[in-house]
C-alpha positions in Angstrom: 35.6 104.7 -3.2 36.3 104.1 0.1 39.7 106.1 1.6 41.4 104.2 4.5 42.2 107.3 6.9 45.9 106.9 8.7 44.7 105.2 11.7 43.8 102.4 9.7 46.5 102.3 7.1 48.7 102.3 10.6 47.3 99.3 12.4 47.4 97.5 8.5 51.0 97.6 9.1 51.2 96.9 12.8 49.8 93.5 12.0 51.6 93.3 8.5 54.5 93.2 11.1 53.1 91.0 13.7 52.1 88.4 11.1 55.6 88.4 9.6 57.2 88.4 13.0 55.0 85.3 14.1 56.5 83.3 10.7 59.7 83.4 12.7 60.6 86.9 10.0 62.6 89.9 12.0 61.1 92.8 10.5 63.6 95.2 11.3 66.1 93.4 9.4 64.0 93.6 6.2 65.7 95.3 3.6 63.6 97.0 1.0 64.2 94.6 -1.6 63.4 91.8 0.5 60.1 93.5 0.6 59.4 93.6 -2.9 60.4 90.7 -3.9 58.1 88.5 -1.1 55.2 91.1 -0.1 52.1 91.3 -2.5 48.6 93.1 -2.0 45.3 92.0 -3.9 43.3 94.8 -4.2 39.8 94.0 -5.0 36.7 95.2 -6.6 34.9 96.0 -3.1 38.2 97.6 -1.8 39.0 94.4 -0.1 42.7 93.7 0.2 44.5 90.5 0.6 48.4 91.0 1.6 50.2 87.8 1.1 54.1 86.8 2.1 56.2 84.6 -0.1 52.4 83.4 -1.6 50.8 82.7 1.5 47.8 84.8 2.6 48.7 87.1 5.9 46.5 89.4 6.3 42.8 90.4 4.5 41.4 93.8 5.2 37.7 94.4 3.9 35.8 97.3 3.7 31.9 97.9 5.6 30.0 100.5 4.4 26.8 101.7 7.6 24.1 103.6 6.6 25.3 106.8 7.5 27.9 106.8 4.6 30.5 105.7 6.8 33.5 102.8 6.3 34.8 100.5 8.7 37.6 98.1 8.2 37.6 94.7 9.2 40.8 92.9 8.8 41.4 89.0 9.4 45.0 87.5 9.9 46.4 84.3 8.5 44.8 82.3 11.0 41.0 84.0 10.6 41.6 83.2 6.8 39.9 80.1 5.5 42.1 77.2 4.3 43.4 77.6 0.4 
């Protein structure tokens, strides 16, 4: 199992925000509620994560394993995500 270090987990939520902010959402109003209630995180066999918003797919991190032992994260936003 693959642990996301802080760095990563960090720029997960910078373009959590961004994402929301570009659906027109102002995430420093968001109460913690309002969070529950519309955020939602797939979590996959392979470690891949999908993050969605009110059902719609925002954000889609997947794990890369090198050779060396080593994880990288790739993440795709709602427009690198193919059409549902």
């Amino acid at each position: 199992m693959s642990k996301m270090s802080q760095s990563v987990a960090a720029r997960v939520e910078e373009l959590l925000r961004e994402q929301l902010s570009e659906l027109g959402i102002d995430v420093n109003k968001l109460e913690p509620h309002e969070i529950v209630e519309n955020m939602k995180c797939d979590v996959f066999s392979d470690e891949s994560m999908i993050y969605y918003w009110k059902g719609e797919p925002v954000l889609r991190v997947e794990p890369e394993s090198a050779e060396d032992g080593t994880t990288s994260w790739r993440m795709f936003t709602k427009d690198d995500l193919p059409a549902q």
